[in-house]
Backbone bond lengths (Angstrom), bond angles and torsions (degrees), N, CA, C in turn:
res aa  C-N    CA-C-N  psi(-1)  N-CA   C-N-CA  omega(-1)  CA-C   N-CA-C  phi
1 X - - - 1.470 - - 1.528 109.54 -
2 X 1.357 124.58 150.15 1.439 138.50 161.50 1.226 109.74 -149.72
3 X 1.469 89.23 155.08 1.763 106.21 173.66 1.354 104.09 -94.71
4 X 1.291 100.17 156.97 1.459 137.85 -169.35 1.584 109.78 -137.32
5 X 1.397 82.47 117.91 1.853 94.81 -177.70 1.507 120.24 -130.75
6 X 1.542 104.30 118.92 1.528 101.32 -176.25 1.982 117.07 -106.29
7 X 1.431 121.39 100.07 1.295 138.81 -162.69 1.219 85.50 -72.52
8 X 1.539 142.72 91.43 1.688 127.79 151.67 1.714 80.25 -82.02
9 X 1.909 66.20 173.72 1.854 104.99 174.06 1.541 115.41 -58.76
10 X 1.366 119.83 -41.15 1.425 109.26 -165.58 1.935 92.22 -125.93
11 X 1.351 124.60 2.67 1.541 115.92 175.18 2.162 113.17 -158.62
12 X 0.897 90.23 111.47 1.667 93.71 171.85 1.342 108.04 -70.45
13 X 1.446 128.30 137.27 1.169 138.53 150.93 1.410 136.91 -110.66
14 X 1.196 141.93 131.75 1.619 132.26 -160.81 1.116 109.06 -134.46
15 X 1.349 135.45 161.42 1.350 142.05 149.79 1.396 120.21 -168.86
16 X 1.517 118.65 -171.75 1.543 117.76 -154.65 2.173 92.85 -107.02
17 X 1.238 119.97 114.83 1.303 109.70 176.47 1.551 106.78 -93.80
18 X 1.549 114.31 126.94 1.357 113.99 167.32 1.586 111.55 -154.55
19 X 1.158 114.03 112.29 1.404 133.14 -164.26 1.399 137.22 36.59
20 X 1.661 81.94 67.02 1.631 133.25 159.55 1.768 97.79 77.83
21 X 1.550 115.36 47.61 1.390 122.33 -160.38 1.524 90.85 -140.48
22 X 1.920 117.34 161.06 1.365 92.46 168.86 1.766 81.51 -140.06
23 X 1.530 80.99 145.57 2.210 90.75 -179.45 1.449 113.39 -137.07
24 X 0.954 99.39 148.95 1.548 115.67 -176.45 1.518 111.39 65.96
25 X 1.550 112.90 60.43 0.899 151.13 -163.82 1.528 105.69 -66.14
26 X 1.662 134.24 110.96 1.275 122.16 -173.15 1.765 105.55 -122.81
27 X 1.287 106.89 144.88 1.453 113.98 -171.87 1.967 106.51 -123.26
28 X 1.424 113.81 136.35 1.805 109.69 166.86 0.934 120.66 175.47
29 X 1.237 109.20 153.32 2.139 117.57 -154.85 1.548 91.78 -69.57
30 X 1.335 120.81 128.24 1.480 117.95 166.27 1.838 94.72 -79.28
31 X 1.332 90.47 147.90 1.627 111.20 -177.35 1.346 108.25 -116.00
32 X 1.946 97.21 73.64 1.528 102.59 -166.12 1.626 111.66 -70.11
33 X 1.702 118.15 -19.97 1.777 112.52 -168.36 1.658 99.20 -69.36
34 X 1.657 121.50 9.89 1.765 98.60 -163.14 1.417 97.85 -97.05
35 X 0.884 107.36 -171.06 2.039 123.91 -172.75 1.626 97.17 -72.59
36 X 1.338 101.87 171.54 1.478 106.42 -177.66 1.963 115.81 -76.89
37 X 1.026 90.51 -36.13 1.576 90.58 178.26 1.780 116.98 -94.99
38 X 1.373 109.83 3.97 1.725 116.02 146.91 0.905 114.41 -96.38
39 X 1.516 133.51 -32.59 1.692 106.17 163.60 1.735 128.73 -84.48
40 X 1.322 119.40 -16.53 1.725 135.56 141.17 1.737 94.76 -25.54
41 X 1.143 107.99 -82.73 1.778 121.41 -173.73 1.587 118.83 -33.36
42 X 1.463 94.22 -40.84 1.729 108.19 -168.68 1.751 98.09 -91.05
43 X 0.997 120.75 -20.43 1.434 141.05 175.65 1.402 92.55 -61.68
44 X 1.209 112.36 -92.82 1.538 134.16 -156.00 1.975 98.83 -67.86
45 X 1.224 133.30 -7.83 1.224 105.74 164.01 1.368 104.15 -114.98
46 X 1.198 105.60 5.36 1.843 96.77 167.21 1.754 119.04 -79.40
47 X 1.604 110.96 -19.26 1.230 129.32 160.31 1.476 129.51 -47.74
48 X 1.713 85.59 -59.12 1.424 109.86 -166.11 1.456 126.62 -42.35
49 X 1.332 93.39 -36.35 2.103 86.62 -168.18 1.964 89.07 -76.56
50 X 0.630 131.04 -32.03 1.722 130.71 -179.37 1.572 107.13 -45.08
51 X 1.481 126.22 -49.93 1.182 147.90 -164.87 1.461 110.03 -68.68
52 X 1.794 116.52 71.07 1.293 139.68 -178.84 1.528 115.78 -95.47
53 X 1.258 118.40 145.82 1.520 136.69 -168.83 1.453 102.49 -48.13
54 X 1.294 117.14 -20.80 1.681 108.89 -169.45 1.612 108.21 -120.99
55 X 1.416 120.80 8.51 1.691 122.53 165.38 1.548 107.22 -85.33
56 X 1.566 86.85 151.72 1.547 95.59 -155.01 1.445 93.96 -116.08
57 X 1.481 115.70 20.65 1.526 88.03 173.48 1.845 94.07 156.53
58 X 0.953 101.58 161.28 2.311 106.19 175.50 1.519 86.00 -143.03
59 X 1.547 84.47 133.41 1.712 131.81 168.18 1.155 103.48 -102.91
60 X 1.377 134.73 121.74 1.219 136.73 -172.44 2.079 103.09 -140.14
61 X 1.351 111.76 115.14 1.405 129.96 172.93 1.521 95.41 -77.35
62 X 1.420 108.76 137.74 1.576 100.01 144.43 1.843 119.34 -144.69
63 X 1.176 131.36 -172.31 1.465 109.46 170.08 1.300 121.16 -115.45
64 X 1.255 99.63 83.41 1.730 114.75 -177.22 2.079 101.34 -148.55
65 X 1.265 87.93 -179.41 1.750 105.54 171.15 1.634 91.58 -93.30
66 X 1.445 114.95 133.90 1.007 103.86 179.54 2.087 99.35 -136.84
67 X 1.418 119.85 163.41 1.125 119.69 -152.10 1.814 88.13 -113.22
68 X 1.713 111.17 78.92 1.529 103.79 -168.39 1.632 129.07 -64.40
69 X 1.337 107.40 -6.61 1.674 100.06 -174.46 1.525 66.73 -96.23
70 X 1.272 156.47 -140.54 1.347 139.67 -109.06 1.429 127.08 -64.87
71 X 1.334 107.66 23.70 1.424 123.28 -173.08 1.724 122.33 10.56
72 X 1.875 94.31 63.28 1.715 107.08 166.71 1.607 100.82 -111.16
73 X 1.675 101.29 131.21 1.320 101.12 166.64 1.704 128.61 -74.52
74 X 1.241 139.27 175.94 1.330 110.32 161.14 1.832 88.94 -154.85
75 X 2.170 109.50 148.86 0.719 111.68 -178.56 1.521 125.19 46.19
76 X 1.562 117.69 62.90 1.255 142.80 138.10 1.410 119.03 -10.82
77 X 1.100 139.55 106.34 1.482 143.78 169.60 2.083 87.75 -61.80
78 X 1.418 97.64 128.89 1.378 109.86 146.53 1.969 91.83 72.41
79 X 1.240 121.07 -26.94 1.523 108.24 176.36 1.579 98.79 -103.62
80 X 1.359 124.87 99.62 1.697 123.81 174.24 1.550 113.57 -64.95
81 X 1.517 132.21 -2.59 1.295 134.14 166.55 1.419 122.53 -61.40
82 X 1.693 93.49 -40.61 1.790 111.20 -147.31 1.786 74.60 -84.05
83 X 1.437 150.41 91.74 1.339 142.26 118.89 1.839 112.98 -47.17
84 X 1.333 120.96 -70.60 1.682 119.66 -174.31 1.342 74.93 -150.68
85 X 2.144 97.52 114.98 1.650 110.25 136.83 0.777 124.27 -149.10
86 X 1.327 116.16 133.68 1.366 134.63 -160.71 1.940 110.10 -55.66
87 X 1.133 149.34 46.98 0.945 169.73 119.05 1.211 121.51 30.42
88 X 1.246 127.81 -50.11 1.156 139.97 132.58 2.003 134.16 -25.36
89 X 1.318 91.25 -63.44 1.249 104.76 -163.51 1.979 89.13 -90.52
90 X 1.360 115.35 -26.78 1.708 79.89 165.18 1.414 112.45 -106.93
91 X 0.876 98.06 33.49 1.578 97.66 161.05 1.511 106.14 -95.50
92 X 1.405 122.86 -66.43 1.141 131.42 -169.78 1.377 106.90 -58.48
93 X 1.142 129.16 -15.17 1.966 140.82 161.54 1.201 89.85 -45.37
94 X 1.490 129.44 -84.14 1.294 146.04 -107.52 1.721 82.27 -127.12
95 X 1.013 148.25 15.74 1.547 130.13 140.32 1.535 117.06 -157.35
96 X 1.309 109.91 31.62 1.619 139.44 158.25 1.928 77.61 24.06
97 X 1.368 120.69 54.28 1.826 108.43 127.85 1.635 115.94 -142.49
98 X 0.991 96.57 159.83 2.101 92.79 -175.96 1.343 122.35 -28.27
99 X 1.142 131.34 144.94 1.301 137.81 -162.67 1.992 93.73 -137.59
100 X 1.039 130.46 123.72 1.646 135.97 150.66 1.710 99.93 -117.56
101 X 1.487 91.75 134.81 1.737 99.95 160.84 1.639 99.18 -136.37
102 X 1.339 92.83 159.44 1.471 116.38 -166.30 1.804 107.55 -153.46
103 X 1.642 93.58 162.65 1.878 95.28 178.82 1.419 96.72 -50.88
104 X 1.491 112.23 -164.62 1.362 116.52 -171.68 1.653 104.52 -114.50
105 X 1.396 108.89 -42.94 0.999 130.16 127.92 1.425 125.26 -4.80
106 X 1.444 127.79 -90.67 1.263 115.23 173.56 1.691 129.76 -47.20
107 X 2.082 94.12 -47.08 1.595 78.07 174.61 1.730 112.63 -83.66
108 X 1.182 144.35 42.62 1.466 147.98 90.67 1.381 109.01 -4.91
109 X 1.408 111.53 -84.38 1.443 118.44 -141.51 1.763 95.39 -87.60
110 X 1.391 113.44 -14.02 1.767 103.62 -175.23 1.833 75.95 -96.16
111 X 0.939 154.98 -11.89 1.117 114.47 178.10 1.591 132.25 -73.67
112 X 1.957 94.91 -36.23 0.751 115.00 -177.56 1.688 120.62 -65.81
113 X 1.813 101.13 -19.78 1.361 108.40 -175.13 1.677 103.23 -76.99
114 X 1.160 104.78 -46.33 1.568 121.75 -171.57 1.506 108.61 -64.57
115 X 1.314 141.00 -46.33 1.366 161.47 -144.16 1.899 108.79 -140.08
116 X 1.035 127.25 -55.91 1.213 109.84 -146.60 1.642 109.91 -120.71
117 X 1.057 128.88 -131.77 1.772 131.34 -179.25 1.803 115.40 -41.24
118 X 1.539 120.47 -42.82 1.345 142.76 178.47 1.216 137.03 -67.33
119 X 1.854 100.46 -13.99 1.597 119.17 -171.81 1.744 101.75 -64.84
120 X 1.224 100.00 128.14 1.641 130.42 167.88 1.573 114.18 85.77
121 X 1.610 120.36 5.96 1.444 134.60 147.70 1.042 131.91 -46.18
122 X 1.150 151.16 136.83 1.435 153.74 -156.24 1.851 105.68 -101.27
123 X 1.191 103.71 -62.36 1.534 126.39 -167.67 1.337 97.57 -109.98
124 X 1.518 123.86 152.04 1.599 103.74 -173.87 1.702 78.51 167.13
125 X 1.650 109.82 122.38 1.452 110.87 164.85 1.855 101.20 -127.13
126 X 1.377 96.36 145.47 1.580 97.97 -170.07 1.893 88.40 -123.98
127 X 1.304 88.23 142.33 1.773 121.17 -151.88 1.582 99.25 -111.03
128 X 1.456 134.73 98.74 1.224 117.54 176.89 1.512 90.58 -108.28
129 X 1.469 83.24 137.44 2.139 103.37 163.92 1.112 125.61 -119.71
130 X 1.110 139.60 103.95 1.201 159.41 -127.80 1.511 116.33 -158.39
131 X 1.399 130.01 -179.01 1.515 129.25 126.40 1.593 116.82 8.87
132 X 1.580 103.08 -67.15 1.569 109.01 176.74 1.480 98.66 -125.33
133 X 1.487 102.30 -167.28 1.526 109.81 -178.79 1.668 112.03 -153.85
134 X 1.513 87.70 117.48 1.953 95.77 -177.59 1.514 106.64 -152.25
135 X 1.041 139.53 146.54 1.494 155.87 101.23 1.290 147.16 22.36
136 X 1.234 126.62 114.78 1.615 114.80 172.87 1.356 95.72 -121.23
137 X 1.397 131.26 171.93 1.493 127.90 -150.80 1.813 96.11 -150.27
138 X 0.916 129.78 89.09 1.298 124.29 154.64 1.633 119.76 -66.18
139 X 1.386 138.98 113.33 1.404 137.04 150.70 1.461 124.23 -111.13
140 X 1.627 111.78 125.20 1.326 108.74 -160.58 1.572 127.19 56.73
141 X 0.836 127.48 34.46 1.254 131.74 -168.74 1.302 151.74 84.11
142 X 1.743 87.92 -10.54 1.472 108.93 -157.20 1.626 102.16 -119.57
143 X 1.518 139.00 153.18 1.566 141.08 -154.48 1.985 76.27 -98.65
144 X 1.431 98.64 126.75 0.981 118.60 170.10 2.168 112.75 -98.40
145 X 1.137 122.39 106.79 1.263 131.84 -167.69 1.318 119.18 -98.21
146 X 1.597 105.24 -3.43 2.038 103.78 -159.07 1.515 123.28 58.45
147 X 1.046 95.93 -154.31 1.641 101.33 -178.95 1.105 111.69 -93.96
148 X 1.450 113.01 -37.79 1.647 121.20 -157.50 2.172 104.18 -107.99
149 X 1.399 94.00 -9.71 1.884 94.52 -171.68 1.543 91.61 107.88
150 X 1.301 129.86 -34.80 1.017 121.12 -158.44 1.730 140.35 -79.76
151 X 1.879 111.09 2.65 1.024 114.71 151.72 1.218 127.37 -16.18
152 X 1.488 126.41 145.17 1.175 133.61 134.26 2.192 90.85 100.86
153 X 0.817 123.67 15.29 1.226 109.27 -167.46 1.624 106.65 -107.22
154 X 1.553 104.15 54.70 1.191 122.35 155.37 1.728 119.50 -26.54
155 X 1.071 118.09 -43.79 1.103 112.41 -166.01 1.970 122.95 -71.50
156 X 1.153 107.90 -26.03 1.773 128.97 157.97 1.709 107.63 -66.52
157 X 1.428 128.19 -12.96 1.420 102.06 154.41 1.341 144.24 -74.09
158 X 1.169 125.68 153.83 1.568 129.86 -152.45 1.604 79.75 -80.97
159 X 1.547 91.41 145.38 1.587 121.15 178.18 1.583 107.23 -169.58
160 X 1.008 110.26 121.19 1.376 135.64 178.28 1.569 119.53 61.96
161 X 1.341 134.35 -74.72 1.324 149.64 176.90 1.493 106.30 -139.48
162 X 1.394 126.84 5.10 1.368 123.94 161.67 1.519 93.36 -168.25
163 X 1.601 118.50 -162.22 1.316 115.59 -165.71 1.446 118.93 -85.63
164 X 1.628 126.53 -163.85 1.098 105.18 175.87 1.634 128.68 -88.41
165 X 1.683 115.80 -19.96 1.568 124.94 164.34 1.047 86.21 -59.15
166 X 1.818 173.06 141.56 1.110 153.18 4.69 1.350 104.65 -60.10
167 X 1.089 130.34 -38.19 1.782 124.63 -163.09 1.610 113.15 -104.33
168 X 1.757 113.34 -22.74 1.018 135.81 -140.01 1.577 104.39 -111.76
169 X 0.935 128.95 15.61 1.417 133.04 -138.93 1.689 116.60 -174.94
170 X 1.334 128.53 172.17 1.594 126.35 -174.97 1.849 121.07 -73.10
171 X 2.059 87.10 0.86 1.437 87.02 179.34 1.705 112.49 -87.94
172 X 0.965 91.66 -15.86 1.936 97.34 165.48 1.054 126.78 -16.95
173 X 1.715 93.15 -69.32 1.746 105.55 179.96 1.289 131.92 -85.77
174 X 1.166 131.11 -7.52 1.608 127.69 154.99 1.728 111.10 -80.84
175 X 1.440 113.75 -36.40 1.117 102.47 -153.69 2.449 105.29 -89.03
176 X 1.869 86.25 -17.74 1.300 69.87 166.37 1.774 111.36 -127.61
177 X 1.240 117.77 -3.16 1.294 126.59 -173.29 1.824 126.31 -107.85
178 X 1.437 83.33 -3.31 1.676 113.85 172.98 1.767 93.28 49.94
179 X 1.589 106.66 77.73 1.363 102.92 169.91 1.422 106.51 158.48
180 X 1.396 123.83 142.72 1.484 108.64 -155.62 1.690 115.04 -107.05
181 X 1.309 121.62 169.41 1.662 115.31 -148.35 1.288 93.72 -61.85
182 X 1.401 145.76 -26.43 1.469 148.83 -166.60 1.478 111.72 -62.10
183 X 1.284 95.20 -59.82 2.167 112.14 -178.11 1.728 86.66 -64.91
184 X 1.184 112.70 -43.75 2.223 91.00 -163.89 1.316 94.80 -80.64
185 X 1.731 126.43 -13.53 1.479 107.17 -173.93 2.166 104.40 -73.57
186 X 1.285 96.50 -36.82 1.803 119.48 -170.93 1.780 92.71 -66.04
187 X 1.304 111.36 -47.59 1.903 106.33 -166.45 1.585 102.12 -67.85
188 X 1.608 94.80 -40.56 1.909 90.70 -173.39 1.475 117.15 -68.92
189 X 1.303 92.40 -31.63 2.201 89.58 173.81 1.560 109.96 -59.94
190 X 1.378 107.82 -26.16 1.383 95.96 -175.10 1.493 118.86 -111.03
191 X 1.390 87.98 26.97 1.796 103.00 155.90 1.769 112.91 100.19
192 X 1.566 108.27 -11.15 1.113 122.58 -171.89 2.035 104.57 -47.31
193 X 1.399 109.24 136.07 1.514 103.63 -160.60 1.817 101.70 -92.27
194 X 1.167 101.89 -9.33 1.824 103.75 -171.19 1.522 84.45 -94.33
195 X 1.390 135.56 -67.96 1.317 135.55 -160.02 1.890 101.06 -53.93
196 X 1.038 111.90 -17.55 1.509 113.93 -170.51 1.848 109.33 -81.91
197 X 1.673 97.73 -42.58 1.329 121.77 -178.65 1.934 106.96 -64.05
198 X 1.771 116.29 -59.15 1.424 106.64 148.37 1.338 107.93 -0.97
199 X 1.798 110.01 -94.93 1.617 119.69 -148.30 1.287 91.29 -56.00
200 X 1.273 136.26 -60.35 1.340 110.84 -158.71 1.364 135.70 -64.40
201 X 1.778 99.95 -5.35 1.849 103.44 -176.25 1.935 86.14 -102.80
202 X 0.867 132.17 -14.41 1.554 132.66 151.50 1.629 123.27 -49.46
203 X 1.589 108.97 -41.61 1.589 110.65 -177.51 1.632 95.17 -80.90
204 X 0.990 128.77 -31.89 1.482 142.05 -174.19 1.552 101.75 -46.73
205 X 1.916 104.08 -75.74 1.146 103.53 164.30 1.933 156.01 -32.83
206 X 1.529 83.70 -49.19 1.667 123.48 -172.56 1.945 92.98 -65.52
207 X 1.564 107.68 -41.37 1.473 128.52 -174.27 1.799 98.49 -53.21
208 X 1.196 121.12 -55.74 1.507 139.77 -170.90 1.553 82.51 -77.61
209 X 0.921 140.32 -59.42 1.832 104.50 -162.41 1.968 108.92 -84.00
210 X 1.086 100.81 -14.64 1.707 104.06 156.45 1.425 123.19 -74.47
211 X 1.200 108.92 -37.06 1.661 102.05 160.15 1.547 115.64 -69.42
212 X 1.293 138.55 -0.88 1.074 132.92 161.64 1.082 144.33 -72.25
213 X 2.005 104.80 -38.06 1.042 156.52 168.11 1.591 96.71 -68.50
214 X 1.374 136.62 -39.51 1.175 116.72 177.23 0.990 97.55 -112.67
215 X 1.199 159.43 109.25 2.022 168.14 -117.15 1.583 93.33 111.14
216 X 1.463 111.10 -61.22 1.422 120.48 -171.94 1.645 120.37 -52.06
217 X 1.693 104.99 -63.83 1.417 122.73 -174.90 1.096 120.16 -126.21
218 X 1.463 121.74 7.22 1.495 121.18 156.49 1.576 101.21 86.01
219 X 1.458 133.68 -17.33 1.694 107.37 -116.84 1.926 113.51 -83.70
220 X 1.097 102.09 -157.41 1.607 106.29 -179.60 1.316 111.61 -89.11
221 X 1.062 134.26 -19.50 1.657 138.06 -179.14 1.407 113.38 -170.67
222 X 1.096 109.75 127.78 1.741 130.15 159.20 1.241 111.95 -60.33
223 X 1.671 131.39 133.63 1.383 103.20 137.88 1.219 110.85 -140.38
224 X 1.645 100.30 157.22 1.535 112.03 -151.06 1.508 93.13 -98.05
225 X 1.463 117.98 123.70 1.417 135.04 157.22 1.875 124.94 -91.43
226 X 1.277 112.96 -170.30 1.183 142.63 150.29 1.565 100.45 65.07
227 X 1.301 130.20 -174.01 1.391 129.53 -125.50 1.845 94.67 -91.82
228 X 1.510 120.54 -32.05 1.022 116.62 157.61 1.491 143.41 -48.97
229 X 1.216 101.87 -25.57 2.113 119.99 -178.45 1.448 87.14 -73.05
230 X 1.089 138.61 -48.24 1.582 114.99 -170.88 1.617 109.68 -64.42
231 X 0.996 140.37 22.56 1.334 158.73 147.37 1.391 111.98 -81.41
232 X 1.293 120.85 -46.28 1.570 123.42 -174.09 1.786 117.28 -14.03
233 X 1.400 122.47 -55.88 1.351 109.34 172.44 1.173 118.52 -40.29
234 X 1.309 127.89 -35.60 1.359 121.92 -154.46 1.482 103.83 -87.46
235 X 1.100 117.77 -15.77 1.378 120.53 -163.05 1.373 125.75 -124.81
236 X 1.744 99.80 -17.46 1.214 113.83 178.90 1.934 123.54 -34.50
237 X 1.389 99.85 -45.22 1.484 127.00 -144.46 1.911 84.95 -82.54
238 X 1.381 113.30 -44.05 1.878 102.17 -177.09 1.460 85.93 -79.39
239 X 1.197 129.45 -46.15 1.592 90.71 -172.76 1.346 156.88 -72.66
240 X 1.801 89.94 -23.88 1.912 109.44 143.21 1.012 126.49 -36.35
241 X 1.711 113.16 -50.18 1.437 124.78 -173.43 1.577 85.29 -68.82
242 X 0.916 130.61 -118.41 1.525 136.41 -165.44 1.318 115.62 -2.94
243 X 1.304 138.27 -42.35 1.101 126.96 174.34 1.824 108.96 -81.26
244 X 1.367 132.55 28.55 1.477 124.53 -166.70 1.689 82.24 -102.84
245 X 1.719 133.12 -21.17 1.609 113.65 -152.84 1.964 79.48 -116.71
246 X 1.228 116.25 37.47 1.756 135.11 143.27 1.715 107.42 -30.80
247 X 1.017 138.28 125.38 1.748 123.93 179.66 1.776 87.74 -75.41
248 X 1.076 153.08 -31.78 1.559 137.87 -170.76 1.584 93.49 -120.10
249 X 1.505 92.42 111.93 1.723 109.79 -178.64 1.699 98.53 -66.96
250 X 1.448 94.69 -63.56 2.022 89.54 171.59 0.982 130.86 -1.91
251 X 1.643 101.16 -90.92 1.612 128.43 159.67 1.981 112.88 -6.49
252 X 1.558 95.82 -44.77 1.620 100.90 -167.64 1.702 92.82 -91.16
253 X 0.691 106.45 -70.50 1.537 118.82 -179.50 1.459 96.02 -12.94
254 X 1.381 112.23 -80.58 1.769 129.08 -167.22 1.328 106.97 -53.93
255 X 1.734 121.62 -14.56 1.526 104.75 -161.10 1.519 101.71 -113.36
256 X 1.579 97.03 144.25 1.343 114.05 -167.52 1.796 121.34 -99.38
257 X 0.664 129.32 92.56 1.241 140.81 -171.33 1.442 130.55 -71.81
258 X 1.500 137.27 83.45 1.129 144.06 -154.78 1.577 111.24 -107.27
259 X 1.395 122.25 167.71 1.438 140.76 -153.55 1.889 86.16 -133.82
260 X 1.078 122.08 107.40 1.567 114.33 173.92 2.051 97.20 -84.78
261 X 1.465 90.03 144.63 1.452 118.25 -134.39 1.721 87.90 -113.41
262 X 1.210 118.22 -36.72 1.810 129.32 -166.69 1.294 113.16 -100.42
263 X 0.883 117.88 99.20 1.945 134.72 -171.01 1.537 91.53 -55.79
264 X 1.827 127.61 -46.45 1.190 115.35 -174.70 1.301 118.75 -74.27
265 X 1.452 132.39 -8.24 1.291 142.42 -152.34 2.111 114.78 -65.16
266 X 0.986 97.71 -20.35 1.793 119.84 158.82 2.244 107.72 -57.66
267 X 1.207 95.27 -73.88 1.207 119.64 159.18 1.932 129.91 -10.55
268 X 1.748 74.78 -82.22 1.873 94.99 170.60 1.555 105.25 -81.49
269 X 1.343 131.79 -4.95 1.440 125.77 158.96 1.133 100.59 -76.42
270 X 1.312 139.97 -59.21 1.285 141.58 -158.80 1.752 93.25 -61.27
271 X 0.741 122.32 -68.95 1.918 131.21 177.24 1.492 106.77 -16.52
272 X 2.279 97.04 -59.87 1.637 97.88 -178.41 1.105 115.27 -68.36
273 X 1.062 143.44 -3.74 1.394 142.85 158.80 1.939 129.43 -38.37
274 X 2.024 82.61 -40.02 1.806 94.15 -169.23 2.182 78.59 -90.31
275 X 0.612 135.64 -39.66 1.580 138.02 -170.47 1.204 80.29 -61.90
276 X 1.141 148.20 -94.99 1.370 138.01 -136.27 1.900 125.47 -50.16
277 X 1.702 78.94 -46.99 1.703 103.46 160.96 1.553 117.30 -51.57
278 X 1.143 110.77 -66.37 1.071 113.43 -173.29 1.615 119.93 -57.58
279 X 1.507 109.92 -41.49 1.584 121.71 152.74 1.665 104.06 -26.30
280 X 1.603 117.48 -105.04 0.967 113.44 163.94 1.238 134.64 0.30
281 X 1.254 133.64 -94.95 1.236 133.31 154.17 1.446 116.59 -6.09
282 X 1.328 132.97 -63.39 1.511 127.90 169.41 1.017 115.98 -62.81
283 X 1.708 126.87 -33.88 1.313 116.89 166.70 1.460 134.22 -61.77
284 X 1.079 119.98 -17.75 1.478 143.03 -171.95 1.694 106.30 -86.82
């Protein structure tokens, strides 16, 4: 067994992963305005009751660049404390078993490779849209991280008059539709014709940072995450269209495009994280 921990911006989530399941499922407002060693505190006992005689280890996502062989995060989305902490090493203080952290993001896309829409894919980048918008990168099988963690962060490329997370992402709708992706997701189910029009200049967008994603890594399947993909019907149809004038029709043809289906799937990535380690480790 291992825990699996997902650090969002405004809520941590945890639980126990054991054969490809997640239990004892924990939910709580991170209290990002406090000092660094009150939210460390609120961290580490929101863990704690999880931390049983027979877990072999915590996988911990968070949303930052993070430095994974010494597992320090730096510059915390939404926590202004977390600049560089060593994360790792007080964790492994304070419950003497392996500790891996990773983007949040990536373990996304290993979960999904390991567990969910991606299982038995080779190449495979998983796309969360959200708040912001970034990437995890599977090649050959293996979570591709860069040098810095910082793969996949599609969303900081220049696109149009600023990058593409301005257009590409949940900032869309306040900043040009005066209203946020939630109310146009609720107006368009119920037939509303402007809230409908939104999604479709949204799939338009979302279309251009997937063509990037495949220019970049070629791969065999997308899959679309984070609080925006539960929208996908609505939007699906402009963003198909948009990706058909692709310069390699192939490329589109061959690629498979998925809706991740497992709310915990962040979670049980974060989990494969201590499995992978621990792999390693015996292999060595």
């Amino acid at each position: 067994m291992k825990i699996g921990v997902d650090l969002g911006g405004t809520n941590m989530r945890a639980g126990i992963e054991s054969g490809g399941n997640i239990f004892s499922q924990r939910k709580e407002l991170v209290q990002g305005s406090l000092s660094l060693d009150q939210t460390l505190t609120q961290f580490i006992e929101f863990i704690r009751p999880l931390v049983k005689a027979d877990v072999k280890g915590i996988g911990i996502g968070v949303p930052s660049v993070v430095d994974v062989e010494k597992g320090i995060v730096y510059n915390v989305a939404n926590i202004p404390s977390w600049q560089r902490v060593p994360l790792k090493e007080i964790f492994e203080k304070e419950f003497e078993i392996p500790v891996c952290i990773n983007n949040d993001v990536n373990c996304f896309a290993l979960g999904e490779h390991k567990f969910g829409m991606a299982q038995g894919l080779k190449h495979v980048v998983g796309v969360s849209v959200g708040t912001g918008l970034g990437a995890g990168i599977i090649i050959n099988n293996q979570l591709f991280n860069g040098n810095n963690c910082g793969a996949g962060e599609i969303g900081l490329l220049p696109y149009l008059d600023h990058n593409i997370e301005y257009y590409a992402s949940g900032n869309l709708f306040p900043t040009f539709f005066n209203t946020t992706a939630e109310k146009a997701h609720q107006q368009a189910l119920l037939g509303n014709s402007e809230a409908i029009g939104y999604w479709n200049e949204f799939g338009v967008h979302l279309a251009e940072a997937l063509k990037c994603v495949i220019h970049a890594y070629d791969p065999e399947a997308i899959v679309l995450g984070g609080s925006l993909s539960k929208a996908y019907d609505l939007f699906k149809e402009s963003m198909n269209a948009t990706l058909k004038d692709f310069p390699y029709p192939e490329s589109i043809r061959r690629l498979k495009i998925f809706r991740s289906q497992n709310e915990n799937i962040v979670l049980l990535g974060a989990a494969e994280l201590v499995t992978q380690h621990i792999g390693s480790t015996v292999r060595a």
